[in-house]
GULO-882379 format. One line per field, with one value per residue (C-alpha): residue in three letters; chain; x, z, y. Coordinates in nm, 4 decimals. Example, Ala and Ser with C-alpha at 12.3 -4.5 7.8 and 13.67 -1.06 7.14 Angstrom:
2
nudo (ALA:SER)
drenlum (A:A)
px (1.2300:1.3670)
pz (0.7800:0.7140)
py (-0.4500:-0.1060)
***
This chain:
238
nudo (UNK:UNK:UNK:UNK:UNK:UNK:UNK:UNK:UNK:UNK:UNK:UNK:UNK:UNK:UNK:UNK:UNK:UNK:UNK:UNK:UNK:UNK:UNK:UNK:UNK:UNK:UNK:UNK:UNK:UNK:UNK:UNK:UNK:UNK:UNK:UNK:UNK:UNK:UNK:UNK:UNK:UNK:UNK:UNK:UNK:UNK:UNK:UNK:UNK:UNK:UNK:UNK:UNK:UNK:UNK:UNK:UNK:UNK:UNK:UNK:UNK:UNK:UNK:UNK:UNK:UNK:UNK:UNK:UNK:UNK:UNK:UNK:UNK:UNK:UNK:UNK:UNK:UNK:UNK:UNK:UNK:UNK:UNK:UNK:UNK:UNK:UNK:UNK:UNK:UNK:UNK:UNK:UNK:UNK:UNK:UNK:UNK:UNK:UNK:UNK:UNK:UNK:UNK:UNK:UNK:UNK:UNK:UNK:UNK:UNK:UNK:UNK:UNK:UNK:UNK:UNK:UNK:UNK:UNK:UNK:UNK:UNK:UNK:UNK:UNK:UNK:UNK:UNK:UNK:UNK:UNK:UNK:UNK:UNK:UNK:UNK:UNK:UNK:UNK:UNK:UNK:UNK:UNK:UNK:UNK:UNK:UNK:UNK:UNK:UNK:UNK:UNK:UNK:UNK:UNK:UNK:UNK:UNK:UNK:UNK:UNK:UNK:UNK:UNK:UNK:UNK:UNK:UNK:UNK:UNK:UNK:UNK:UNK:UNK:UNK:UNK:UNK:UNK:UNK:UNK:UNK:UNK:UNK:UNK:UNK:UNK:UNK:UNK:UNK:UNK:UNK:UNK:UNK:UNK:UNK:UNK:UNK:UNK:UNK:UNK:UNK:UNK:UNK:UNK:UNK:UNK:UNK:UNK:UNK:UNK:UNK:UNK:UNK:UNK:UNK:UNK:UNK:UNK:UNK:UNK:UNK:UNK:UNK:UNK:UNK:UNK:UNK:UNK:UNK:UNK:UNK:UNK:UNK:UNK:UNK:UNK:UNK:UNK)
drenlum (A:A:A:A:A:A:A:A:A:A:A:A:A:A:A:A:A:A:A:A:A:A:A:A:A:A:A:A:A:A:A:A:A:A:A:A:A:A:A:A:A:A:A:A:A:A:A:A:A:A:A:A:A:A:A:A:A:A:A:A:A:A:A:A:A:A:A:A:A:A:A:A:A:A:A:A:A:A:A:A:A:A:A:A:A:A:A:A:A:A:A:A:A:A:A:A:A:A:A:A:A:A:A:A:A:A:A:A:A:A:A:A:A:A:A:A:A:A:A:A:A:A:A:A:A:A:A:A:A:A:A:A:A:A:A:A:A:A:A:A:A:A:A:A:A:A:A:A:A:A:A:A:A:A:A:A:A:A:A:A:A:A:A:A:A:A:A:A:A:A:A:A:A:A:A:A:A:A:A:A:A:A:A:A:A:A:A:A:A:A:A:A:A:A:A:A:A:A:A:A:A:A:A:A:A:A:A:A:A:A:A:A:A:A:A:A:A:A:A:A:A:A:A:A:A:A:A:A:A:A:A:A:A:A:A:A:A:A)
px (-10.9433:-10.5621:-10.4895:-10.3125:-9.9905:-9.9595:-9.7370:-10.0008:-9.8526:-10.0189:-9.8870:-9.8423:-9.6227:-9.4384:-9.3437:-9.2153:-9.0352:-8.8532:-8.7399:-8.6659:-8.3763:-8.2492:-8.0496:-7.8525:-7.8031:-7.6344:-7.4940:-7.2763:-6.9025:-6.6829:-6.4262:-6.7130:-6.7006:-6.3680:-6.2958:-6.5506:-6.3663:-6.0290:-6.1976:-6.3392:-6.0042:-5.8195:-6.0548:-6.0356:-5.6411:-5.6245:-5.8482:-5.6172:-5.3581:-5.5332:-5.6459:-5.2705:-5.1223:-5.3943:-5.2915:-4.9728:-5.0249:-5.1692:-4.9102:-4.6324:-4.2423:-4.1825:-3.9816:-3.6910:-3.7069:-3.7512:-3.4710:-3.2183:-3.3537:-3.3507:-3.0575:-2.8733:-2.9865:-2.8860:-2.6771:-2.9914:-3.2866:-3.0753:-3.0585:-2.7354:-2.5567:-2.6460:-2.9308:-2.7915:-2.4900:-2.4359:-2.2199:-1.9122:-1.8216:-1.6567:-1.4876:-1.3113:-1.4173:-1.2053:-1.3265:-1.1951:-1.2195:-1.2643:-1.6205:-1.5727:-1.7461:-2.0002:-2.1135:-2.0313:-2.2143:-1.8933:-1.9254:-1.6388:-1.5889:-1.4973:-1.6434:-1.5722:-1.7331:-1.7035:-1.9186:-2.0646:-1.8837:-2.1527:-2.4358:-2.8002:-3.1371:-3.3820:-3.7558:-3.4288:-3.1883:-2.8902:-2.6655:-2.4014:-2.5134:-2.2601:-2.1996:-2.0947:-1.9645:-1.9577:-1.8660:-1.9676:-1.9874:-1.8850:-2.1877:-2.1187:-2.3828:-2.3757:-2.5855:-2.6139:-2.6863:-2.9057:-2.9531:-3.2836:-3.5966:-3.6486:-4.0190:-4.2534:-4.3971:-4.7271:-4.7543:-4.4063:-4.1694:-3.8677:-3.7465:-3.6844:-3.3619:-3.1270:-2.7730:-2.5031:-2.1948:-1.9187:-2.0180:-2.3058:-2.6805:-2.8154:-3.0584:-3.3608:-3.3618:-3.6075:-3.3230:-3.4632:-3.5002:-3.3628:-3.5599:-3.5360:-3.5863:-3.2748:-3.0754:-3.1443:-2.9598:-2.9160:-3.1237:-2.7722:-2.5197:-2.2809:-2.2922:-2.3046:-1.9482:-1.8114:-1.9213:-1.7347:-1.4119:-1.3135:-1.5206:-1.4757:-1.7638:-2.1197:-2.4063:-2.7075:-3.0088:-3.3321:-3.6625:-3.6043:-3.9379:-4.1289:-3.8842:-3.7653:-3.5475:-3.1402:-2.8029:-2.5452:-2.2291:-1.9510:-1.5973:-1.5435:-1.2177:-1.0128:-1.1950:-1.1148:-0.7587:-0.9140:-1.1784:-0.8595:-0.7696:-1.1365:-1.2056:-1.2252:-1.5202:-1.7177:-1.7317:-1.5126:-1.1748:-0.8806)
pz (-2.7105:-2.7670:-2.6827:-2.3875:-2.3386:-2.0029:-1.8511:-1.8812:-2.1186:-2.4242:-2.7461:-2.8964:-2.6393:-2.5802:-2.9385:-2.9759:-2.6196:-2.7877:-3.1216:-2.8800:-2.7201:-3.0212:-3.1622:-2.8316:-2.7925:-3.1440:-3.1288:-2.7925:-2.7590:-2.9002:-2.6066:-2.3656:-2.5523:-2.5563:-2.2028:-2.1311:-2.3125:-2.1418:-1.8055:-1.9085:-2.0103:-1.7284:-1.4956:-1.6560:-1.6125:-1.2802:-1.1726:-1.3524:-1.1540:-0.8366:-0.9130:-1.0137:-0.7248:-0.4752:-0.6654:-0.6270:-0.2380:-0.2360:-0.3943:-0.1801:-0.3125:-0.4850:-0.2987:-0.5493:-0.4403:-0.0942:-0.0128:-0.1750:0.0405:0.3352:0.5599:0.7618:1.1816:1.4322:1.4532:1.5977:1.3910:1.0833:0.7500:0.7330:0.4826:0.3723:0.1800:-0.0133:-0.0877:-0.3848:-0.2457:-0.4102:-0.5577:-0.3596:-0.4057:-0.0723:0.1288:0.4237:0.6451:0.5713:0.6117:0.3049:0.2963:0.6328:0.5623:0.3626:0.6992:0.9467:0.7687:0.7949:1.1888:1.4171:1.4741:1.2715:1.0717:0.8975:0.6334:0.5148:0.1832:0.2031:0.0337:-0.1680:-0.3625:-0.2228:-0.4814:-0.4076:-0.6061:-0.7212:-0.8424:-0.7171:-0.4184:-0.1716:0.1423:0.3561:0.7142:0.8797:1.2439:1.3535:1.6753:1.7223:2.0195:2.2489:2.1292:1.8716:1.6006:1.4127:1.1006:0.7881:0.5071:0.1974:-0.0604:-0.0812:0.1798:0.3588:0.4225:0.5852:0.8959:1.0411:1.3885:1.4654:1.5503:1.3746:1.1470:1.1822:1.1189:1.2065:1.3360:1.3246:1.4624:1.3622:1.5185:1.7043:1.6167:1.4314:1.6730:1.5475:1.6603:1.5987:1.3728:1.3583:1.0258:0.8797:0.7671:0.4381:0.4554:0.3490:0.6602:0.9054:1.2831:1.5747:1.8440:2.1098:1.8668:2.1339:2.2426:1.8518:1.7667:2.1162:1.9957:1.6092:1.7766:1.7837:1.5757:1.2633:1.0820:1.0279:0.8580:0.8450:0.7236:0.6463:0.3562:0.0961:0.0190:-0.2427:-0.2135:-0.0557:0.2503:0.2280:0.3727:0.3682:0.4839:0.6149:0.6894:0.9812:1.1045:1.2352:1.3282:1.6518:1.5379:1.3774:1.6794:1.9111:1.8046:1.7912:2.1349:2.2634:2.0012:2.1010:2.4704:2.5604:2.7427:2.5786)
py (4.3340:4.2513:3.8348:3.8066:3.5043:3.3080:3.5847:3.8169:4.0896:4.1761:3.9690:4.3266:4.4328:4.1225:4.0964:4.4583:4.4353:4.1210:4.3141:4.5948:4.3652:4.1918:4.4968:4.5439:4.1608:4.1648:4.4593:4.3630:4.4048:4.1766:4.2739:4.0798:3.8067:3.7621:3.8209:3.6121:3.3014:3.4060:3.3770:3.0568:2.8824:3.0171:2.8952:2.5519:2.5346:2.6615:2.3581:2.1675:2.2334:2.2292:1.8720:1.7519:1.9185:1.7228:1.4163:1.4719:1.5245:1.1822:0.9966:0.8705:0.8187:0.5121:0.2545:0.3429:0.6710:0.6371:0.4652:0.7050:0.9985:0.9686:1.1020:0.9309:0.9295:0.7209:0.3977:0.1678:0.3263:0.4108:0.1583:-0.0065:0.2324:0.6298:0.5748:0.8485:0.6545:0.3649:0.0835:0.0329:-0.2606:-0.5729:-0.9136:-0.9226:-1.1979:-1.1291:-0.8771:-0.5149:-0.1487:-0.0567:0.1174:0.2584:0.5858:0.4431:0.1975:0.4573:0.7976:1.0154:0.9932:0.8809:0.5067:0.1706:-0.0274:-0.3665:-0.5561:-0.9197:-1.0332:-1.3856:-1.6816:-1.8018:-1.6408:-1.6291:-1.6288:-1.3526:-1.2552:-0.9147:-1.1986:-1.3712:-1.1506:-1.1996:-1.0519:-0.8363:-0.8702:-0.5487:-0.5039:-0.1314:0.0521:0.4286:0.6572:0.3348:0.1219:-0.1608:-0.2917:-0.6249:-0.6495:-0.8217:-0.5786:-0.8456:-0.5680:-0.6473:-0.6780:-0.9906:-1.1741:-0.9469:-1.1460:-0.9692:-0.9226:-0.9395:-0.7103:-0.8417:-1.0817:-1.4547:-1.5490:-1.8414:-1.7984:-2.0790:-1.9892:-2.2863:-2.6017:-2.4841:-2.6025:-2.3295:-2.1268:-1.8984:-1.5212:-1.2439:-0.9045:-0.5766:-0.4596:-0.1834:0.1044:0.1197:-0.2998:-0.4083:-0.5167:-0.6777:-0.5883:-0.8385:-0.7949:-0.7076:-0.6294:-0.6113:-0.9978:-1.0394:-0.9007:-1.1106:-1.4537:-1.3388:-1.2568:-1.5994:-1.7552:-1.9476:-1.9585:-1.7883:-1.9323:-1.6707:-1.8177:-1.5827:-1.4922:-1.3048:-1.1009:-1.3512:-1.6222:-1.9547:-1.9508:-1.9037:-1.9695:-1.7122:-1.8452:-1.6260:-1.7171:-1.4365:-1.5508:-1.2634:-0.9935:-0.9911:-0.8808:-0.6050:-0.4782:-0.4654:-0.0984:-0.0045:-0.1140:0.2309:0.3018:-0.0279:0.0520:-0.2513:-0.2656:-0.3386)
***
């Protein structure tokens, strides 16, 4: 009687059923082989991608990026320049016109800037914040444009600053800040730009982001002289 293994075939027949199938095993297409390799490599690059692409998804912009993107939206909600835009170079410490469409966006209006006298230490390096005064579609803004973010504060829904205004005992206000961080916007820019028209003398005090407090000091003389043929623009009469 022939020995029988676990599957219950014969041994004689199991061995000749094997030698059976080993010719056409060896003796199958290269062709399948080799598509079967291509398959396998494309398969492995297409997850590749797939997994770089969903990374990429993930990621958000850098903060270098971001805030040379962005277009430029309204007066109240936009950052204080273009984003898009690099601001030129300035040594003027009077108050001029001179980046008008860089402040304003290329829309309709005026716009003045006045660089601080002295030089302020952020975590970025040393800077001279700007103050700008705007007025577009009869609605004026006052900001002061730092170049660089201020102290986050959590829970709050500004920034703390403090405003001295020639004489006057410095006083603590809560700015909006910009959106791309680096300005910060007075809470009524309106009354702002009245109490500069005949003022003297600005000191701006605030945090730079992962550094001690500073002084800006502005010597804003003058720009009421200038506002007069903007008037229209700010919503005042002249």
């Amino acid at each position: 009687m022939a020995a029988a293994c676990a599957c219950g075939a014969p041994l004689g027949e199991s061995t000749s059923a094997a030698r059976a199938d080993q010719p056409a095993a060896a003796n199958r297409p290269r062709t399948h082989l080799l598509r079967d390799a291509l398959l396998i490599v494309v398969a492995t690059v297409c997850a590749a991608v797939l997994t770089f692409v969903f990374l990429a998804s993930r990621a958000g912009p850098s903060s270098a990026l971001a805030a040379a993107t962005a277009a430029v939206t309204s007066p109240r909600t936009s950052s204080a320049p273009p984003r898009a835009a690099v601001l030129p170079a300035t040594a003027n410490e009077t108050w001029n016109a001179e980046n008008r469409a860089f402040w304003l966006g290329y829309r309709r209006g005026a716009a003045f800037q006045l660089l601080a006298e002295n030089t302020v230490h952020t975590f970025f390096g040393p800077t001279q914040p700007i103050l700008v005064v705007r007025c577009v579609g009869r609605t004026a803004d006052a900001f002061v444009y730092m170049k660089s973010p201020s102290r986050i504060e959590p829970g709050s829904d500004g920034k703390t600053v403090t405003v001295g205004i020639d004489d006057e005992p410095a006083r603590t206000e809560q700015w909006t800040d910009s959106d791309d961080r680096v300005a910060l916007f007075a809470p009524d820019g309106d009354a702002f730009a009245r109490r500069l028209l005949h003022a003297q003398t600005l000191r701006f005090g605030y945090t730079p982001a992962n550094a001690s407090d500073v002084v800006a000091q502005f010597h804003v003389a003058g720009l009421g002289k200038l506002l007069e043929p903007a008037a229209r623009d700010c919503g005042w009469k002249k």
